[in-house]
Backbone bond lengths (Angstrom), bond angles and torsions (degrees), N, CA, C in turn:
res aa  C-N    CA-C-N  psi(-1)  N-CA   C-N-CA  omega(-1)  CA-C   N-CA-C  phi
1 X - - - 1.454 - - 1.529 110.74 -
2 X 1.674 110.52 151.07 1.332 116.09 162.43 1.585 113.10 -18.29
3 X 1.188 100.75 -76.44 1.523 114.77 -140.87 1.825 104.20 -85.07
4 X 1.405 116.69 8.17 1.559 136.47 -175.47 1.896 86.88 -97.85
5 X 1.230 117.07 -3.29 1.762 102.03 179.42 1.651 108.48 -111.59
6 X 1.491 94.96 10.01 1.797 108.79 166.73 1.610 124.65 -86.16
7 X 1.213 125.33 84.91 1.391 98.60 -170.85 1.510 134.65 -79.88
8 X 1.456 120.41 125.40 0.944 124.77 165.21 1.883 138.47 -53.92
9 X 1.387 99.19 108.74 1.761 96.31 164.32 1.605 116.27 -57.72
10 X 1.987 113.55 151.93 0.494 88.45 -169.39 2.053 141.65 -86.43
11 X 1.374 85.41 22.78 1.885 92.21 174.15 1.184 91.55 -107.73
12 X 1.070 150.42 51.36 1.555 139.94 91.66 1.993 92.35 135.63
13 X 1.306 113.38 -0.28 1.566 111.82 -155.03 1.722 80.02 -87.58
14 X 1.493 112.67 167.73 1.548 123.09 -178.30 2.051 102.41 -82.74
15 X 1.010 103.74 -178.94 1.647 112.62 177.73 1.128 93.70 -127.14
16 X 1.193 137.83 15.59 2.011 147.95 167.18 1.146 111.93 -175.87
17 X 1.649 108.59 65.51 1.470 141.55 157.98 1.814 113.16 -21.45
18 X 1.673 98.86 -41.61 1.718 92.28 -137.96 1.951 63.78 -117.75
19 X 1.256 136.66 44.66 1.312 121.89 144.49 1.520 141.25 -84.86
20 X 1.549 106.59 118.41 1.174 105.82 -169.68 1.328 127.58 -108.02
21 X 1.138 121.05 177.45 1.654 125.53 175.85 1.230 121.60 12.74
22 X 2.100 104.54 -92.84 1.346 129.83 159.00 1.222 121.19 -14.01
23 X 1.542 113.49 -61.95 1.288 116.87 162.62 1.441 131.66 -38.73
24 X 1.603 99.63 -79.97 1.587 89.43 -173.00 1.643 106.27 -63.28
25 X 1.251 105.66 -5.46 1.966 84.13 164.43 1.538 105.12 -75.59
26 X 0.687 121.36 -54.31 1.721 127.63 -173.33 1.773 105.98 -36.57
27 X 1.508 113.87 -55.11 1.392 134.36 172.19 1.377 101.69 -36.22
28 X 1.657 107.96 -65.14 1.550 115.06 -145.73 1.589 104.94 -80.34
29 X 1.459 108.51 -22.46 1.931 115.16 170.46 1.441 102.03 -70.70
30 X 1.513 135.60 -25.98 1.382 122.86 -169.59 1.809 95.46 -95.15
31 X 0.950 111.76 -40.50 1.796 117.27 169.64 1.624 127.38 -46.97
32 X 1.712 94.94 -49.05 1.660 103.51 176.43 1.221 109.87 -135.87
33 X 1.731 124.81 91.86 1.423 107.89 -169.26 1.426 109.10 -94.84
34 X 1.576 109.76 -26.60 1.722 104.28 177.68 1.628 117.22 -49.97
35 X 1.992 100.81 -42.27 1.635 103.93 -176.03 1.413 114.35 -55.64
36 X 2.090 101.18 -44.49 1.612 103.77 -160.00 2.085 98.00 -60.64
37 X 1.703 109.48 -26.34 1.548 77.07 176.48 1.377 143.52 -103.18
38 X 1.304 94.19 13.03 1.547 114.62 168.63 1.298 127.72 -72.59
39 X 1.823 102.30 -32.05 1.470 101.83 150.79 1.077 143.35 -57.17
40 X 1.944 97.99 -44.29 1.492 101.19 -167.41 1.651 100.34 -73.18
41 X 1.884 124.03 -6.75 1.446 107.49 166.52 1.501 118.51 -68.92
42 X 1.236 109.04 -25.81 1.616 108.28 -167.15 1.051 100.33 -66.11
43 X 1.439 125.89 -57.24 1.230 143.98 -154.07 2.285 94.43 -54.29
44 X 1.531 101.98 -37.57 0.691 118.69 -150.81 1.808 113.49 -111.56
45 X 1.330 109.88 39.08 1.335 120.53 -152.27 1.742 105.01 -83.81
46 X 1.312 102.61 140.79 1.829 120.10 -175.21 1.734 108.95 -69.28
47 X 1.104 93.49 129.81 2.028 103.15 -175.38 1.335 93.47 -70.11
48 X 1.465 107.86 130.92 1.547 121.38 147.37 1.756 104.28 92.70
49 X 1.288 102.73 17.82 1.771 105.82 177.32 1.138 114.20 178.06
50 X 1.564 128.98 100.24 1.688 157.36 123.67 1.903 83.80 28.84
51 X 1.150 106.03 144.43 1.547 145.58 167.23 1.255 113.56 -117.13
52 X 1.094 146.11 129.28 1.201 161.87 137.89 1.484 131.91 -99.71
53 X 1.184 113.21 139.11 1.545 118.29 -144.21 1.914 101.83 -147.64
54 X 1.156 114.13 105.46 1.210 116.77 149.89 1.653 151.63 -61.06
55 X 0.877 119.20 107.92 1.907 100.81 -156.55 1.373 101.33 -123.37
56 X 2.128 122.84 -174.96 0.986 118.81 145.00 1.842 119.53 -69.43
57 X 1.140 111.77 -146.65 1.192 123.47 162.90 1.652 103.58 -107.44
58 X 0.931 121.80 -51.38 1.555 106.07 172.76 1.164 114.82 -63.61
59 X 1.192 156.37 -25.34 1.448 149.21 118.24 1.529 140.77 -0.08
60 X 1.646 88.90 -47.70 1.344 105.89 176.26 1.281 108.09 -75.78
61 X 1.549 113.82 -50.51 1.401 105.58 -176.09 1.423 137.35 -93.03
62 X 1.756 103.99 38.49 0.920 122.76 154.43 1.405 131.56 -84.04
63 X 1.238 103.87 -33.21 1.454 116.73 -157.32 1.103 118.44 -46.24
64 X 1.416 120.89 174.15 1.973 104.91 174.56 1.894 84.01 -92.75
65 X 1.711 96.58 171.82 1.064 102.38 171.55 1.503 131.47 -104.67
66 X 0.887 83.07 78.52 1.950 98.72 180.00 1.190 114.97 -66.81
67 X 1.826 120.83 134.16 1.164 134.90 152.68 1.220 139.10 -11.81
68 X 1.387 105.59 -51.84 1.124 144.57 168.14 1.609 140.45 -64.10
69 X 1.093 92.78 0.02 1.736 109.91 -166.02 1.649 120.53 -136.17
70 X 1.351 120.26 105.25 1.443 126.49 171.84 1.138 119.73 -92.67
71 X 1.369 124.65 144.98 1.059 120.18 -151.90 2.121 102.49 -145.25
72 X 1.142 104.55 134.51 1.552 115.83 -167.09 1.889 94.10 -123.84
73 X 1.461 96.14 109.10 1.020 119.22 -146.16 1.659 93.97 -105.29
74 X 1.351 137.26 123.77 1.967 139.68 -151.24 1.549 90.26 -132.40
75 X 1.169 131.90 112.42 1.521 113.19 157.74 1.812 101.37 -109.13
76 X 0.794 130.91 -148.89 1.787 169.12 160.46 1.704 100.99 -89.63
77 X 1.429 108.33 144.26 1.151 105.93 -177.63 1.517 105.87 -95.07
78 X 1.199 121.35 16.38 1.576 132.13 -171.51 2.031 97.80 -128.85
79 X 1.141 123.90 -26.91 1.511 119.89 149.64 1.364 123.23 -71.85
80 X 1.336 108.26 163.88 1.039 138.13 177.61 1.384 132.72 -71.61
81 X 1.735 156.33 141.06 0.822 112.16 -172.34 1.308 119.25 -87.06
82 X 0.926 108.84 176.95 2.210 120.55 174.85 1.083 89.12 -47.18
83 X 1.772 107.95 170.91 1.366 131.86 -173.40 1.551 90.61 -119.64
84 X 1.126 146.36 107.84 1.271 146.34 -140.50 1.595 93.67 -158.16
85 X 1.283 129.45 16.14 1.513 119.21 -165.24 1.937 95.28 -76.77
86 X 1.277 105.05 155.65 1.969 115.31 -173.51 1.184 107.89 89.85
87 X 1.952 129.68 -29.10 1.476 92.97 -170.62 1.762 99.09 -99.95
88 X 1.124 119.08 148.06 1.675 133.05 159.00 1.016 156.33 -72.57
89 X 1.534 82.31 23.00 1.662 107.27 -169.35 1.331 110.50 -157.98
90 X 1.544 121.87 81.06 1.671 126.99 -167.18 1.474 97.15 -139.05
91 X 1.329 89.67 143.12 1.611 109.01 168.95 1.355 100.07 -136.10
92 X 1.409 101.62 137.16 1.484 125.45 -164.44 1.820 114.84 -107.96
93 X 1.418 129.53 127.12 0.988 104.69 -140.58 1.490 75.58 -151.75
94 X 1.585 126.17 142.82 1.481 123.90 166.65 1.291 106.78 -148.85
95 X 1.880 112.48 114.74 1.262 118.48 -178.80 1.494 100.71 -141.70
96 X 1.189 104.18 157.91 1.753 109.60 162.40 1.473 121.97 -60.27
97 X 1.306 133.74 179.26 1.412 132.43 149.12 1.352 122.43 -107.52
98 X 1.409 117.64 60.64 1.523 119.37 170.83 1.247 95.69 -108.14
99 X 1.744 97.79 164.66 1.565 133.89 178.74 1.282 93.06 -111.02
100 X 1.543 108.10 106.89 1.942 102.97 147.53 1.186 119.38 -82.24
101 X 1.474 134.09 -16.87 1.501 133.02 143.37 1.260 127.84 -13.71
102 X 1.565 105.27 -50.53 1.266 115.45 -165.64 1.897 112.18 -90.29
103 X 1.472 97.76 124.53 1.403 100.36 -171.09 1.814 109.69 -62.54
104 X 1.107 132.33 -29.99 1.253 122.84 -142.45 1.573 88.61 -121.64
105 X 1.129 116.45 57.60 1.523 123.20 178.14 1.538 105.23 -69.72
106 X 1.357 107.93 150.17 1.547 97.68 174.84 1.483 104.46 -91.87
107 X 1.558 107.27 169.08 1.531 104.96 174.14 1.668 109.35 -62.44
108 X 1.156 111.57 -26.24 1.487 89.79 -169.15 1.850 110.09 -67.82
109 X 1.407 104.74 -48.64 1.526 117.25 151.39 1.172 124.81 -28.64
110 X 1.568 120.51 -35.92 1.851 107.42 -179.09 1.383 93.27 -112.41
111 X 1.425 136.15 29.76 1.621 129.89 147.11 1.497 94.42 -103.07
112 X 1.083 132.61 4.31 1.433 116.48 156.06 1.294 119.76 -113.13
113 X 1.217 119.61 -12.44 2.130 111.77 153.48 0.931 96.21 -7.76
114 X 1.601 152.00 -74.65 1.461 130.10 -97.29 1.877 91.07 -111.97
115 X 1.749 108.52 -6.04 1.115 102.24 160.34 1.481 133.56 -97.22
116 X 1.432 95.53 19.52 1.825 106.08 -172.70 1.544 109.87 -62.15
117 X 1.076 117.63 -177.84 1.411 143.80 169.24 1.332 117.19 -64.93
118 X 1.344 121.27 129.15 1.642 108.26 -147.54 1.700 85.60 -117.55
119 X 1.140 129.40 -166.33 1.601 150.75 178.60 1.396 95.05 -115.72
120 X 0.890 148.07 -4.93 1.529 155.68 137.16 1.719 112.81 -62.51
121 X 1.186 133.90 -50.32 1.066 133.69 146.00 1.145 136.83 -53.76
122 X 1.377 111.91 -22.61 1.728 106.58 178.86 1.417 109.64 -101.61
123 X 1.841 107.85 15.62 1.477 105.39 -152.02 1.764 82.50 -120.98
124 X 1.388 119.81 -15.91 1.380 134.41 163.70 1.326 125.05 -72.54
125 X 1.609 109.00 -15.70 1.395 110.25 -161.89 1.829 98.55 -121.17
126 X 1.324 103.80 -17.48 1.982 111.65 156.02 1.090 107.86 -70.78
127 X 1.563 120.38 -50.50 1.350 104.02 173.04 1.512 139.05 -76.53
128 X 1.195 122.78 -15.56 1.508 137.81 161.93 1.304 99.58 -68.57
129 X 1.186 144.93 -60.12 1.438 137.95 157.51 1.577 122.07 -29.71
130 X 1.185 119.14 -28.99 1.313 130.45 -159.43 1.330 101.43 -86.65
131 X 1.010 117.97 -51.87 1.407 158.06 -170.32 1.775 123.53 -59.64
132 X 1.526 78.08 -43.15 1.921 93.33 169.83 1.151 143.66 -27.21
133 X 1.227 157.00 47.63 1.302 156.71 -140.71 1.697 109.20 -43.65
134 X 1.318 118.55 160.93 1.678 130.06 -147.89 1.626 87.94 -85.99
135 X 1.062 162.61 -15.44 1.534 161.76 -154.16 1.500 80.02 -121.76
136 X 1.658 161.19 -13.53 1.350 109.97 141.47 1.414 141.12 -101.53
137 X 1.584 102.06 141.68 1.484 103.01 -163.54 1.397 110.42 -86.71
138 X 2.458 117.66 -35.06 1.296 94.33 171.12 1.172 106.99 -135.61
139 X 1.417 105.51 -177.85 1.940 112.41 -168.43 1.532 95.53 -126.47
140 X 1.103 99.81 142.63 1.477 104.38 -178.68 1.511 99.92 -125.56
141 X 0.912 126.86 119.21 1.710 147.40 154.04 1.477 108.64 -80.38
142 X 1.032 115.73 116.99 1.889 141.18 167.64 1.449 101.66 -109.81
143 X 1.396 108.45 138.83 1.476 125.34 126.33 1.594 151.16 -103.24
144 X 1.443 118.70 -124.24 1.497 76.45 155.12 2.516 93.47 -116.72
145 X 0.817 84.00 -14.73 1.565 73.21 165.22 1.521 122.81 -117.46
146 X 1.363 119.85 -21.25 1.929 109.42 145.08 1.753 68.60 108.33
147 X 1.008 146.51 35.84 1.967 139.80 131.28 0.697 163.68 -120.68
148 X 1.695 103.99 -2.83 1.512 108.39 179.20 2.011 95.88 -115.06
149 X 1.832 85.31 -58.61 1.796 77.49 -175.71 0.972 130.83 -88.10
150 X 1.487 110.75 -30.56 1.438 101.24 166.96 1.933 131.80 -45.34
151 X 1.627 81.41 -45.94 1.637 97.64 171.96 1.818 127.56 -57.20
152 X 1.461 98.78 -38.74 1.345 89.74 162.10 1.511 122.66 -105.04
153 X 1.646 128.25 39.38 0.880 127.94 148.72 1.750 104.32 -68.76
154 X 1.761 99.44 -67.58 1.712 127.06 -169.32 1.742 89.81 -34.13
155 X 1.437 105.76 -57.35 1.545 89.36 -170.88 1.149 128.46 -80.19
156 X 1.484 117.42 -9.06 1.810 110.16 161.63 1.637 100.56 -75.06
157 X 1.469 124.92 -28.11 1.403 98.05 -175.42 2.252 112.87 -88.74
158 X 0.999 89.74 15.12 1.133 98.71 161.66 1.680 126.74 -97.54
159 X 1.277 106.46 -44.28 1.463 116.52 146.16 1.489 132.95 -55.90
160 X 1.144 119.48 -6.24 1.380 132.90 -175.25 1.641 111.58 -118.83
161 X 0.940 109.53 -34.94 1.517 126.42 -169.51 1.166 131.87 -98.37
162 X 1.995 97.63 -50.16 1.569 102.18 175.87 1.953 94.80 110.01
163 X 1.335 119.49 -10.64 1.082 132.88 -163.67 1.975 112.69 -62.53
164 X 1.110 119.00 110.72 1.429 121.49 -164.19 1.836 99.05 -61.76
165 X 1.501 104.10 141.86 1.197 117.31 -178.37 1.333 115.46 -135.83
166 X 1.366 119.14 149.64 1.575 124.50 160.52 1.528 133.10 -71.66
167 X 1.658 104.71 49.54 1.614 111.79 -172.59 1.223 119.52 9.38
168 X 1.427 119.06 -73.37 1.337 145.27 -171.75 1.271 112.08 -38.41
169 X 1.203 109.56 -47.97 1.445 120.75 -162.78 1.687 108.37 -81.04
170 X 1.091 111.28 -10.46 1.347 98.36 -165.29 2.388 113.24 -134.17
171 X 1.311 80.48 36.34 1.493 116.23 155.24 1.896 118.18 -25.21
172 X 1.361 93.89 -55.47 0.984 93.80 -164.01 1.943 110.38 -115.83
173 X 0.817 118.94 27.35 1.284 149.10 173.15 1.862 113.16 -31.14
174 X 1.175 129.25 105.62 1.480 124.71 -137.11 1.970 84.86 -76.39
175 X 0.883 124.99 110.53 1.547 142.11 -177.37 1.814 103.83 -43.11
176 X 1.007 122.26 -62.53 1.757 139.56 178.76 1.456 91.46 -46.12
177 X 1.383 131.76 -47.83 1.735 129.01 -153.15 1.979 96.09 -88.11
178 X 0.988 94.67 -38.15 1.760 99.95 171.94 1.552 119.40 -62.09
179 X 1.583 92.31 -35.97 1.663 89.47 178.29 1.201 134.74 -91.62
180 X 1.347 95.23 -12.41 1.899 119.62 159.09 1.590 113.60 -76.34
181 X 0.868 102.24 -40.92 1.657 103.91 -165.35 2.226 97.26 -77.82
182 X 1.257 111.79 -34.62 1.164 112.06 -160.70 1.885 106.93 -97.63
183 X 1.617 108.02 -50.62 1.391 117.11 -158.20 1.060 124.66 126.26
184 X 1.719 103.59 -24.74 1.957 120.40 -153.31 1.494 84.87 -125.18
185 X 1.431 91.96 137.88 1.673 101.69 160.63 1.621 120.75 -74.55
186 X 0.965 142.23 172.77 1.334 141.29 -156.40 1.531 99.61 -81.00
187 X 1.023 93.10 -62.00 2.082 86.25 164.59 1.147 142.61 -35.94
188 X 1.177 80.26 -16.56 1.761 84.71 162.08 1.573 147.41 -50.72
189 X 1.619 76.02 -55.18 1.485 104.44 151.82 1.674 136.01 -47.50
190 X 1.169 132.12 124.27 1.360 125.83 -154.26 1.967 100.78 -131.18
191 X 1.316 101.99 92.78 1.408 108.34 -178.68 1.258 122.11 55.78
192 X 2.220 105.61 33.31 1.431 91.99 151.16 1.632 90.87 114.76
193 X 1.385 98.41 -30.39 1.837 101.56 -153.50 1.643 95.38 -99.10
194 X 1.191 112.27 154.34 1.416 112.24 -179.29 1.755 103.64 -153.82
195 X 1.490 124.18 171.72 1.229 119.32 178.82 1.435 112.93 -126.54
196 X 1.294 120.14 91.44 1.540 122.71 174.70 1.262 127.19 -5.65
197 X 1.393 131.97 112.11 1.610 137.00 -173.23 1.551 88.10 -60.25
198 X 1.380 107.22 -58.45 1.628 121.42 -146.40 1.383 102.54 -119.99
199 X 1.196 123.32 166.30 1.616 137.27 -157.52 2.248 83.69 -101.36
200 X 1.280 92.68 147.90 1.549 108.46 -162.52 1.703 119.60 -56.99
201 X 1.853 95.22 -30.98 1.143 93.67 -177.50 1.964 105.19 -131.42
């Protein structure tokens, strides 16, 4: 929180009494700069085409709660869910982060297959997409660390949709969850770039 970057003496008085506003904004942009700019996109969303946004889970449940923003919500099937109370538009989603793609899985990894990402799930998350009403512009996908699944949700629904993404960010994108959710294996993809199945909105 803001006000956790104030430090307290110890009889309880502040060590920057007379700090205001400005400040702890100033604090909280040098503290969280990925969050502070994900806001200022929401805040700040592109006419005529959906945003999509990958996060952690503590990320997510920061956000303000805007109108404007749906949110596809990934925990662990051994976590808890997000604290997501204000926004009106969540889809709730609980999978592991394994690759069945990947040949050289460890055993501990292929006793958790059976918590992968199902075609039942990706068939929940086309349709919650589908479904969206015209006043939202972005969707935010969380996991619980904002890189493998969340990221290759954002980028199958960018591949599917047309939905603008932060390339960069999503590198590491769990390959198996892309190829369920989409049809196409991740390779498909050719430097990032892809060609919209479907019109954006």
């Amino acid at each position: 929180m803001l006000a956790d970057a104030v430090a307290e003496k110890p009889n309880g008085s502040s060590t920057r009494p007379n700090v205001g506003g400005d400040a702890l904004l100033s604090i909280w942009k040098l503290l969280m700069p990925r969050l502070q700019d994900i806001v200022s996109k929401l805040y700040r969303s592109p006419v005529g085409v959906r945003q999509v946004f990958a996060l952690s889970r503590d990320d997510a449940e920061r956000l303000p709660r805007l109108s404007s923003i749906a949110v596809i919500s990934i925990t662990a099937p051994e976590r808890q869910e997000a604290q997501l109370e204000g926004f009106t538009h969540v889809l709730r989603l609980s999978f592991a982060d394994v690759d069945f793609t990947n040949p050289n899985l460890s055993e501990k990894n292929k006793k958790r297959l059976v918590y992968a990402f199902t075609a039942e799930q990706a068939r929940a998350v086309r349709q919650f997409v589908d479904c969206l009403p015209a006043n939202i512009t972005s969707v935010v996908v969380h996991c619980e660390g904002g890189f493998s699944r969340s990221c290759a949700i954002a980028l199958g629904l960018h591949h599917l949709y047309g939905y603008r993404v932060e390339h960069e960010r999503l590198t590491h994108a769990n390959p198996s969850v892309f190829q369920v959710l989409t049809g196409k294996p991740i390779t498909h993809l050719s430097a990032g770039l892809t060609t919209p199945a479907r019109s954006a909105r």
